[in-house]
MISE-546095 format. One record per residue (C-alpha): residue number from 1; x, y, z; residue in three letters. Coordinates in steps of 0.001 Angstrom, whole numbers. Layout:
% MISE-546095
<rec k="NUM" X="X" Y="Y" Z="Z" r="ALA"/>
...
***
This chain:
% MISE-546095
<rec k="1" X="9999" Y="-31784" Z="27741" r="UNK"/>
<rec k="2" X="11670" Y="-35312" Z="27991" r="UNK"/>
<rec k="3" X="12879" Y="-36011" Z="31824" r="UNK"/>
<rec k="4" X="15610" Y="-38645" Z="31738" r="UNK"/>
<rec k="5" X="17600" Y="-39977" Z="34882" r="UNK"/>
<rec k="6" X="21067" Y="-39941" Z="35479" r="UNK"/>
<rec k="7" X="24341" Y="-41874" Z="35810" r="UNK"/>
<rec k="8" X="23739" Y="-43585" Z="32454" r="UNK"/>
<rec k="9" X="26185" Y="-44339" Z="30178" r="UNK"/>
<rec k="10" X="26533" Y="-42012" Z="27170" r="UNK"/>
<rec k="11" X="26047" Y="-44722" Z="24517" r="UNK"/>
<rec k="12" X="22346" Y="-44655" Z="25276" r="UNK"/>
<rec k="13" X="22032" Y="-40846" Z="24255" r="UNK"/>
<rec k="14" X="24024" Y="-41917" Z="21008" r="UNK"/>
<rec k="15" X="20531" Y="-41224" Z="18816" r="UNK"/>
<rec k="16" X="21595" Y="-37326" Z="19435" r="UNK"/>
<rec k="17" X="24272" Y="-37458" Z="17770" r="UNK"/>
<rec k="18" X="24663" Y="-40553" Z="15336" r="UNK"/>
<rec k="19" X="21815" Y="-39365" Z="12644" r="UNK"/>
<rec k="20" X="19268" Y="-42615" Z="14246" r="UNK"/>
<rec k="21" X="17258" Y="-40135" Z="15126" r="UNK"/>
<rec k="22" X="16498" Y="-36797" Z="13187" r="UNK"/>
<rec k="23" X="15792" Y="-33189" Z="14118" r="UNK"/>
<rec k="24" X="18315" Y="-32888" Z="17164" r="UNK"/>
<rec k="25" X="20019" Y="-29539" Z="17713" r="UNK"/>
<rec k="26" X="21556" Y="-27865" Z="20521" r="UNK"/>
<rec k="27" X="20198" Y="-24461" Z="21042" r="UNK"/>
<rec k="28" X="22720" Y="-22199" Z="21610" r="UNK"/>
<rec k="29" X="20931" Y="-19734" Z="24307" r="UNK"/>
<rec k="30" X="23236" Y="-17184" Z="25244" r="UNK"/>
<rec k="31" X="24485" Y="-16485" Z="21787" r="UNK"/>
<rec k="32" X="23869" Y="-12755" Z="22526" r="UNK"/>
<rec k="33" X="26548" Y="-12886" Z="24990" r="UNK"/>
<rec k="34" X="29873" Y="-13689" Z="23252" r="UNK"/>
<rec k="35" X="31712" Y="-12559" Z="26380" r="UNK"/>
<rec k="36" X="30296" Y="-16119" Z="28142" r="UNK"/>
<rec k="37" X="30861" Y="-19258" Z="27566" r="UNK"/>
<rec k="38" X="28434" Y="-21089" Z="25244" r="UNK"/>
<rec k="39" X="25048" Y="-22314" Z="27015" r="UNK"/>
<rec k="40" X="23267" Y="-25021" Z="24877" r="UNK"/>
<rec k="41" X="20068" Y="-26705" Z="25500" r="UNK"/>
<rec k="42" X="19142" Y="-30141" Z="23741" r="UNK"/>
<rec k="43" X="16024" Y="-29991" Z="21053" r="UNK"/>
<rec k="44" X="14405" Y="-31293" Z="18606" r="UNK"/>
<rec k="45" X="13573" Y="-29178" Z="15618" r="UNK"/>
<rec k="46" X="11448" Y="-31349" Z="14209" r="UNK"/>
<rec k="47" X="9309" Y="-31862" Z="17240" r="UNK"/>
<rec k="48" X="9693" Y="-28681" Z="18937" r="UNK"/>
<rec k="49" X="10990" Y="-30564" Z="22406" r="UNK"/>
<rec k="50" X="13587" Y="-30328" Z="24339" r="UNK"/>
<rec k="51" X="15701" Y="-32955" Z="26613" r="UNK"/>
<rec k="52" X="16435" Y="-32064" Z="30016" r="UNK"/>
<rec k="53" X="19270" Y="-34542" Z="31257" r="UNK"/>
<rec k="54" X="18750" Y="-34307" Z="35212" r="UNK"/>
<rec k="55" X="22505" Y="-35011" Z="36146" r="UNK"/>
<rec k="56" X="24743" Y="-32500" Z="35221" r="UNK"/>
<rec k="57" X="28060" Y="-34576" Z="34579" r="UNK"/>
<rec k="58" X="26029" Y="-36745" Z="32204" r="UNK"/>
<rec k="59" X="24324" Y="-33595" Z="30393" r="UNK"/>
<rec k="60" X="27645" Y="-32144" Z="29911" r="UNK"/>
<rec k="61" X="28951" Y="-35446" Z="28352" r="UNK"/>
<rec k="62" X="26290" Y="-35878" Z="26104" r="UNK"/>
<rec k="63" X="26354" Y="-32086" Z="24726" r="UNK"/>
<rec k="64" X="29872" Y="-32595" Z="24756" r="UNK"/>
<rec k="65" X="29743" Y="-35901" Z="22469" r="UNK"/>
<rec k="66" X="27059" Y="-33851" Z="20292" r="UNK"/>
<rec k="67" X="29938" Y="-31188" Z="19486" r="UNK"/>
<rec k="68" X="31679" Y="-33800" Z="19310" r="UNK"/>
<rec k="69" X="29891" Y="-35731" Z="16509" r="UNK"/>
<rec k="70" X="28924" Y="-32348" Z="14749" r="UNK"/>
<rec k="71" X="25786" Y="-31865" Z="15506" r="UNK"/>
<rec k="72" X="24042" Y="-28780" Z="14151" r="UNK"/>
<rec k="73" X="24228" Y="-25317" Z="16400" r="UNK"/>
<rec k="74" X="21151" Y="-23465" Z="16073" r="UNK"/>
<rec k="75" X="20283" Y="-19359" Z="17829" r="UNK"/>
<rec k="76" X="16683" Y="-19712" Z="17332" r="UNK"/>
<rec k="77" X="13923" Y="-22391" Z="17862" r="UNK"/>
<rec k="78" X="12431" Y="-21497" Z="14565" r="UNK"/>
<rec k="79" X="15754" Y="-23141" Z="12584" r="UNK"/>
<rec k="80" X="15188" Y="-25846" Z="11214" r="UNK"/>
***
């Protein structure tokens, strides 16, 4: 698992989203519940990790700018 800080602008998460980078996904994890509002988690399919965003307004921007920029939705780590 990658730790990252927060408070940082979301231009320096722009590798999720702008193809720099390849492999990154948000996992959908409460798929199984359609009655709840989507839960995603940030990971790499290609390296099997994950990115854990420690402040919660910037997490939510940068999984927001992923939707944004169409970044793949995956149900299962095993996607790929």
């Amino acid at each position: 698992m990658v730790l990252v800080g927060g408070g940082i602008d979301n231009c320096k998460y722009s590798y999720l989203w702008d193809g720099s980078c390849s492999g990154w996904v948000l996992l959908h994890i409460n798929s199984d519940k359609p009655e709840e509002a989507p839960r995603y988690l940030i990971f790499n399919v290609e390296t099997r990790r994950s990115l854990l965003i420690r402040d919660d307004k910037v997490c939510a921007e940068v999984k927001q700018a992923m939707l944004n920029g169409g970044v793949r939705i995956v149900t299962s780590i095993n996607e790929s």
